[in-house]
Biotite code that builds the C-alpha atoms (Angstrom):
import biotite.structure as struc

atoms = struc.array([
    struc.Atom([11.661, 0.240, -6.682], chain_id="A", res_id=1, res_name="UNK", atom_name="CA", element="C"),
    struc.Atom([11.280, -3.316, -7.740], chain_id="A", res_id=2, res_name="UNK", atom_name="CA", element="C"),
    struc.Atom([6.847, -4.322, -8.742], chain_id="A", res_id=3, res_name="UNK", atom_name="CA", element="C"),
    struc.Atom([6.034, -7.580, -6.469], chain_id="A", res_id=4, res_name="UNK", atom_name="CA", element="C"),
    struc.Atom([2.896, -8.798, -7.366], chain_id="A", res_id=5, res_name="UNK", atom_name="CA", element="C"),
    struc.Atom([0.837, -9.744, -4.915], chain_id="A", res_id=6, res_name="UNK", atom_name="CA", element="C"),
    struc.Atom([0.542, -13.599, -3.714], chain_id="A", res_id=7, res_name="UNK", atom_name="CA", element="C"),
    struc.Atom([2.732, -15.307, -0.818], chain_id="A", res_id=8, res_name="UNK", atom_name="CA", element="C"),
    struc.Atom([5.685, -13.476, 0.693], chain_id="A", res_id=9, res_name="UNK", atom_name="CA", element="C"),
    struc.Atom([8.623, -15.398, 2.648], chain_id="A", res_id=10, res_name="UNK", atom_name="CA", element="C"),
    struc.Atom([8.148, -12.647, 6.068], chain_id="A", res_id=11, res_name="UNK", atom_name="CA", element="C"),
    struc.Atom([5.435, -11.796, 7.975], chain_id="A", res_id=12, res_name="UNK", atom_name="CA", element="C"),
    struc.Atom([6.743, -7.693, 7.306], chain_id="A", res_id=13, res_name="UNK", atom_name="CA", element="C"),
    struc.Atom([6.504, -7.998, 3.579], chain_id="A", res_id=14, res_name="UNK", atom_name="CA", element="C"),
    struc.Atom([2.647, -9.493, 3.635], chain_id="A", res_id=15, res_name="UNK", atom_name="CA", element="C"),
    struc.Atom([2.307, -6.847, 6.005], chain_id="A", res_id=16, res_name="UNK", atom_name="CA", element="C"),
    struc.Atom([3.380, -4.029, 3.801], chain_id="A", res_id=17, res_name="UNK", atom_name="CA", element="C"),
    struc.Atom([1.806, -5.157, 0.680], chain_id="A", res_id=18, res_name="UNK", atom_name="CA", element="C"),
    struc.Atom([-1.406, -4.656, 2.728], chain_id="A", res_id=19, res_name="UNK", atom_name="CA", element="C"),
    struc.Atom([-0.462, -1.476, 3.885], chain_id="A", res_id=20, res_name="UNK", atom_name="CA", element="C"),
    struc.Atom([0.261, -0.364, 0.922], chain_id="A", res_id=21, res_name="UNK", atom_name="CA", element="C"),
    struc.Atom([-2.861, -1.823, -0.929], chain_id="A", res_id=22, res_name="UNK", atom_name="CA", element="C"),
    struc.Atom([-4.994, 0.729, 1.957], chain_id="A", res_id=23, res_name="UNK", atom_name="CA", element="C"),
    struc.Atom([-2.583, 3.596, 0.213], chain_id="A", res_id=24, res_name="UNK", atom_name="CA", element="C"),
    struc.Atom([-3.696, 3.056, -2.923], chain_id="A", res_id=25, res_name="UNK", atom_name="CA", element="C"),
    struc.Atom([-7.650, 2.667, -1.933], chain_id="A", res_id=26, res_name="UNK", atom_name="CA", element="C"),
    struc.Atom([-7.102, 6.020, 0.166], chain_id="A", res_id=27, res_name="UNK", atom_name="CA", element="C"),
    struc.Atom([-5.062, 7.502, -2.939], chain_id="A", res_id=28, res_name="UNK", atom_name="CA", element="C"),
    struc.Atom([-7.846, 6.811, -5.391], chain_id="A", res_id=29, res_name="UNK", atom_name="CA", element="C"),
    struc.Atom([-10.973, 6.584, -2.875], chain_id="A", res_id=30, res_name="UNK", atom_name="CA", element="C"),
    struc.Atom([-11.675, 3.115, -3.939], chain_id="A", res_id=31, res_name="UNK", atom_name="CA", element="C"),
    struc.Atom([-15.163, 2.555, -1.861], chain_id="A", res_id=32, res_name="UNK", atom_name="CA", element="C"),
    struc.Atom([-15.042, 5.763, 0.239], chain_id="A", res_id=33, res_name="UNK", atom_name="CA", element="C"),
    struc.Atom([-12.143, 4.642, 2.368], chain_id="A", res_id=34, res_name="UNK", atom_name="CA", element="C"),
    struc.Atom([-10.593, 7.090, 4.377], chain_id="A", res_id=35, res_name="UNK", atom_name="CA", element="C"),
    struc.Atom([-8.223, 6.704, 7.418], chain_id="A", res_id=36, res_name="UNK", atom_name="CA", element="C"),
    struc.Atom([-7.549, 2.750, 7.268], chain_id="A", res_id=37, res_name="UNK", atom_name="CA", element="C"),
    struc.Atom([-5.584, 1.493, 10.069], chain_id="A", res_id=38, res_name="UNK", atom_name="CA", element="C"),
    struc.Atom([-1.790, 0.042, 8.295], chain_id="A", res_id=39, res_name="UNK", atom_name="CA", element="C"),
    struc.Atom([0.415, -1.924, 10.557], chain_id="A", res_id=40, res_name="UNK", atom_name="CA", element="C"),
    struc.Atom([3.326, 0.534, 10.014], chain_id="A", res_id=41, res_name="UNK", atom_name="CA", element="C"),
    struc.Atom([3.523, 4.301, 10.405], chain_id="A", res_id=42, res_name="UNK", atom_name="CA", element="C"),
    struc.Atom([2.093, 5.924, 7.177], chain_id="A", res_id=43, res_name="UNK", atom_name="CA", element="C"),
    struc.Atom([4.856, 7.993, 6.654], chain_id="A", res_id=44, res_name="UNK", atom_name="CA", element="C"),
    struc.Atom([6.659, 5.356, 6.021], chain_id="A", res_id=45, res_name="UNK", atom_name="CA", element="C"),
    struc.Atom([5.570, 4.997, 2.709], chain_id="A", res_id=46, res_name="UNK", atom_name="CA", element="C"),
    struc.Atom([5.994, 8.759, 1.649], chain_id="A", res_id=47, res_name="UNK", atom_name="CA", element="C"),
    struc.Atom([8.852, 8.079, -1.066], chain_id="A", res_id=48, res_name="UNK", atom_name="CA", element="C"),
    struc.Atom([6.198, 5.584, -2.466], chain_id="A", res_id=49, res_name="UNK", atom_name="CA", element="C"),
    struc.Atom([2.890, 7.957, -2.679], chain_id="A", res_id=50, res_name="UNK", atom_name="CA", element="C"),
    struc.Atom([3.549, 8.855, -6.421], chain_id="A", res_id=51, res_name="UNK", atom_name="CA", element="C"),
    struc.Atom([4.251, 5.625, -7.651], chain_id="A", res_id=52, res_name="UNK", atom_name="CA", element="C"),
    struc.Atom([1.351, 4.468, -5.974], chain_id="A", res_id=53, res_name="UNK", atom_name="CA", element="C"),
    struc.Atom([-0.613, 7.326, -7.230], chain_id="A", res_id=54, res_name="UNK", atom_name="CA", element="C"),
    struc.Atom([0.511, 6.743, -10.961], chain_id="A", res_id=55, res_name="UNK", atom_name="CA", element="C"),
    struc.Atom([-1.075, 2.379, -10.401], chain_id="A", res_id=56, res_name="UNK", atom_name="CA", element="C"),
    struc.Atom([-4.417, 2.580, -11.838], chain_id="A", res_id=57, res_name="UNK", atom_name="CA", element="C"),
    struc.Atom([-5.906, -1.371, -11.560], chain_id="A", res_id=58, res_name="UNK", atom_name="CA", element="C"),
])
């Protein structure tokens, strides 16, 4: 997996998974009680991507 740091993104997919998988990682570590945000693609999408999400502390 190749770390893109957040900022501007040449598609309208990859801004929209970077924010997808910024709700992951609030849900992951219950950043501000959120539970059950609303991602524009399928959750289980990300699956392969839940531990390294996991192992991202700030």
């Amino acid at each position: 997996m190749v770390y893109e740091p957040p900022g501007c993104f040449d598609l309208e997919e990859e801004a929209a998974r970077a924010y997808d998988k910024m709700m992951l990682w609030c849900e992951l570590h219950n950043t501000a009680g959120v539970k059950g945000g609303i991602t524009n693609y399928d959750p289980p999408e990300y699956d392969k991507e839940l531990a390294w999400l996991q192992s991202i502390t700030q």
